[in-house]
C-alpha positions in Angstrom: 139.6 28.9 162.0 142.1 27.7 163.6 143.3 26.5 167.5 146.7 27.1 169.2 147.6 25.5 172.1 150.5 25.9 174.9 152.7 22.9 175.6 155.9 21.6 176.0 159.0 23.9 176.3 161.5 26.4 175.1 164.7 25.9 173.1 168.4 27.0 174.3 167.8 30.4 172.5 164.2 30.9 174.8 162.7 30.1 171.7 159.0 28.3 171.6 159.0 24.9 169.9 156.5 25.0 167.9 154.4 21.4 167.4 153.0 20.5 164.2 151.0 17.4 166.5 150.6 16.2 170.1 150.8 12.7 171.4 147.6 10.5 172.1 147.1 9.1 175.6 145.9 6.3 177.3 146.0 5.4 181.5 144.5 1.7 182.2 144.5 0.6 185.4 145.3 -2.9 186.5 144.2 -4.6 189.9 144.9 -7.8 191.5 142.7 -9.0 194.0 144.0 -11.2 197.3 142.7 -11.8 200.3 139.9 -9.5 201.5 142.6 -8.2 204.6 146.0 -8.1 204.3 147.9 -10.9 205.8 151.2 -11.2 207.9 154.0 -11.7 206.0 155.0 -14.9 207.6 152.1 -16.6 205.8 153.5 -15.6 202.2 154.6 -19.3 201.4 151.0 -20.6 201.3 148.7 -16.9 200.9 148.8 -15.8 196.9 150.1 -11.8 196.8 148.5 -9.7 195.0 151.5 -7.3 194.4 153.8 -10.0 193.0 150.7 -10.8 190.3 151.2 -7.5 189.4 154.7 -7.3 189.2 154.9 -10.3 187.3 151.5 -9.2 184.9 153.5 -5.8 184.2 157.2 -7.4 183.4 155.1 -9.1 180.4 154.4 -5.6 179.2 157.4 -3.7 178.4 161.1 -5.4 178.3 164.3 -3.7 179.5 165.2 -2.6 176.1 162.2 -0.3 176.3 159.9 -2.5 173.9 156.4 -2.6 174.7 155.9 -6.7 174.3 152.1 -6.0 174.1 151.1 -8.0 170.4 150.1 -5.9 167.4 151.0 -3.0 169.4 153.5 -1.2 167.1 151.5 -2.1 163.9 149.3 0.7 163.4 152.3 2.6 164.2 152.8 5.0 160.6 156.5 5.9 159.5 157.5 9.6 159.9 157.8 11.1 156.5 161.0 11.9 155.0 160.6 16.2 155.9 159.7 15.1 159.4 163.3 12.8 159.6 164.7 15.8 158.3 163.3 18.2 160.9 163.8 16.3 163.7 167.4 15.1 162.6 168.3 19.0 162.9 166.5 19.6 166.1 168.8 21.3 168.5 167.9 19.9 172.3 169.2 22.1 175.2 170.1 18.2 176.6 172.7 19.9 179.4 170.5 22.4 181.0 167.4 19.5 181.1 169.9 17.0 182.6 171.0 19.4 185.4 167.3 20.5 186.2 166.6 16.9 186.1 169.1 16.2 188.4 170.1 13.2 185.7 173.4 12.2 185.0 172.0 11.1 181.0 169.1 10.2 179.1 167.6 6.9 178.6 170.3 4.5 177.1 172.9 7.4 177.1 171.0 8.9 173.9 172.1 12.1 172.6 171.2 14.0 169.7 169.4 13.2 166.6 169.4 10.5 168.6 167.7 11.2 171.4 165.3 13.9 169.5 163.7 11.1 167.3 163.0 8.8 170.2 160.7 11.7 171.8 159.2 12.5 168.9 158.4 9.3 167.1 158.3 6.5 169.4 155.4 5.4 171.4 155.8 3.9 175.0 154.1 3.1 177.8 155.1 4.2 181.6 154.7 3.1 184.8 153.3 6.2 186.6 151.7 4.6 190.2 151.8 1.5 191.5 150.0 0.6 195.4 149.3 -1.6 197.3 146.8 -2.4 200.2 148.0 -2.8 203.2 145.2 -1.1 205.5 146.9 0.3 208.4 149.1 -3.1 209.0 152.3 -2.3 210.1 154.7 -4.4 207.5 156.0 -6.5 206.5 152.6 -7.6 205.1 150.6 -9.4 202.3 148.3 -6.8 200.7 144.9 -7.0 200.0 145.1 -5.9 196.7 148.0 -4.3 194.3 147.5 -1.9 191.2 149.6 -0.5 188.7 148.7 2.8 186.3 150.0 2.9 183.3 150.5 5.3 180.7 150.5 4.8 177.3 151.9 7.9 174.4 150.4 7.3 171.8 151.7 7.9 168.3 149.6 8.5 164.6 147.2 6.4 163.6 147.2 3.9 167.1 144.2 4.2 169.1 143.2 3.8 172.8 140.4 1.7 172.1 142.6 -0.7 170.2 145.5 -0.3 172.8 142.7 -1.9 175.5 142.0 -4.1 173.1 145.4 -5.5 172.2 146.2 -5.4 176.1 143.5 -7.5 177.4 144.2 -10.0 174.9 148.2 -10.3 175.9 147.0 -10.6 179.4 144.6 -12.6 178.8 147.1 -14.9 176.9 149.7 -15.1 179.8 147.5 -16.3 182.1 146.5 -13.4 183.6 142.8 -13.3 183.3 142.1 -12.5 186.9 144.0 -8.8 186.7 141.4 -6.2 186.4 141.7 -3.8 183.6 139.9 -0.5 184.2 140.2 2.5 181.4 140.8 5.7 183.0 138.7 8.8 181.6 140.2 11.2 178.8 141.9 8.9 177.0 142.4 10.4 173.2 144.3 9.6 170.0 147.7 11.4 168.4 146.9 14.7 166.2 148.8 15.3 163.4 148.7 18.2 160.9 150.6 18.6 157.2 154.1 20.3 158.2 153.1 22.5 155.6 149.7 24.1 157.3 149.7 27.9 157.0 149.1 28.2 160.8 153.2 26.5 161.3 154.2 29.4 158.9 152.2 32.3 160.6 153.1 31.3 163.9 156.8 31.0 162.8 157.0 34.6 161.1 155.2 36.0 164.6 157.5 34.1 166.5 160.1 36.0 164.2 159.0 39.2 164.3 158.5 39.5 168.4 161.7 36.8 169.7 163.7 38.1 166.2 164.8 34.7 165.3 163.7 31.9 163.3 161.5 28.7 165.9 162.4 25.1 165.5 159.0 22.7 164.5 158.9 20.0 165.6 156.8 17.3 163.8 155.0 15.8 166.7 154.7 16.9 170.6 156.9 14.6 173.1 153.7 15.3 175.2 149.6 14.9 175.1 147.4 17.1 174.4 143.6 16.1 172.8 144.5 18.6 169.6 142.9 15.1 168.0 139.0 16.3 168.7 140.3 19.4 166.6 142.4 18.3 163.4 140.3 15.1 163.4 136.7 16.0 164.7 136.3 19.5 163.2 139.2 19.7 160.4 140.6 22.7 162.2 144.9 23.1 162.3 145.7 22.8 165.6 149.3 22.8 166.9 151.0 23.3 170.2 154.0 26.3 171.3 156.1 25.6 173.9 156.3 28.2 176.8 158.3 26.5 179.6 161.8 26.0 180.1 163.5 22.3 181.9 163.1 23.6 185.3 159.9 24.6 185.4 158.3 21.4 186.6 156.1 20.6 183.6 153.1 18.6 184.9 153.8 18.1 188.5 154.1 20.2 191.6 155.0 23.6 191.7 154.4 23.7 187.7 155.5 27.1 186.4 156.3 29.3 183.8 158.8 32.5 184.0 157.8 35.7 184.4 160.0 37.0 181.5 159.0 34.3 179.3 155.4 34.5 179.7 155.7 38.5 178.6 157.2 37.4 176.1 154.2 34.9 174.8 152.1 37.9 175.8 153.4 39.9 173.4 153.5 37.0 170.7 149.6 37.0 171.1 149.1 40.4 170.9 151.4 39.9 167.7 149.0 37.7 166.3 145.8 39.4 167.5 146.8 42.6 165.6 148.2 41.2 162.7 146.5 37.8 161.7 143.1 37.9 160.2 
């Protein structure tokens, strides 16, 4: 048995990705707490904001090198092995045609290449991805309520949300910021990883062959989460992920969608494997 997922996106040749692993992933929340309404402004010299706690609680997290500054947390971090270098070193990224539907003049740090492919496949970050504050229905300027921050961690093999939570509440903690709630989101998971030599990689690359008529690139772990971890690690089944989407088709947010041409051609893949894999 074995379990294939869809994820992630198409190469410049239309081409599925194929992923030998997914990312893990992790969304805490942190609140502040301030006064139980929100205050006007003018009062900000001598009324503790909750939004600058959590600006300031946040800035200790990551630096602007993109380092996550949280203690211990690249340590369980494992080094790719030497065929996963080599895979991802000959990645080809179709980097103009994401920039453009991106609407992004370049990539983080102007990477590029090998570059750029080995950041999104082997290093773990964490992102901002909301941040509010409450201001009731106060016209501004005002001092909020309260202020909280999401954030998202990618996860990479062998770290673990649990100890993620862990290691974060202790940095806080040791900053002086034990009054900034911490709340876990639900669904939080850990990386999967397969052997980049797992039969299902080959079959799926020979039916990719035989219904797109060229060779798919694999790549050795997913720049995106999926749980594939309750899988390869709960149940010792190969699980990997295809890609199916292409830059613009607003993967994970609004008006998320996939091409009618390209999903008839995954159509056909499945049939592909429904007739010819045992």
């Amino acid at each position: 048995m074995s379990l294939l997922s869809f994820g992630g996106t198409l190469d410049h040749l239309r081409l599925p990705y194929l992923y030998a692993g997914a990312r893990g992933r992790l969304l805490v929340r942190l609140r502040s707490e301030g006064a139980k309404i929100p205050i006007g402004a003018d009062m900000a010299t001598s009324v503790p904001n909750p939004a600058w706690r959590i600006l300031w609680a946040v800035n200790r997290i990551k630096n602007d090198s993109e380092e996550v500054t949280i203690d211990g947390f690249y340590d369980a971090v494992v080094p790719p092995s030497r065929e996963a270098n080599k895979l991802t070193r000959g990645l080809q990224l179709d980097e103009a045609t994401r920039l453009k539907a991106w609407g992004m003049p370049q990539f983080l740090f102007g990477m590029s290449g090998a570059g750029l492919a080995r950041a999104e496949t082997f290093n773990p970050t964490c992102n901002v991805a909301d941040l509010t504050v409450d201001t009731g229905h106060s016209p501004p300027p005002t001092i909020p309520a309260s202020a909280e921050v999401l954030l998202d961690f990618s996860l990479v093999p062998e770290q673990r949300p649990t100890e993620v939570v862990r290691l974060l509440r202790e940095h806080l903690n040791s900053a002086d910021f034990h009054d900034v709630h911490l709340e876990i989101v639900k669904g939080a998971y850990p990386p999967a990883m397969n052997a980049l030599s797992t039969p299902l990689l080959n079959t799926l690359a020979t039916a990719v062959e035989q219904v797109y008529g060229a060779t798919p690139q694999v790549v050795p772990l997913a720049p995106f989460s999926v749980p594939l971890h309750f899988f390869t690690a709960g149940m010792n089944v190969p699980a990997v992920a295809m890609g199916i989407q292409r830059p613009d088709s607003n993967v994970r947010v609004i008006n998320e969608h996939v091409a009618l041409a390209d999903l008839t051609s995954m159509a056909r893949l499945i049939e592909y494997l429904i007739n010819n894999v045992g």
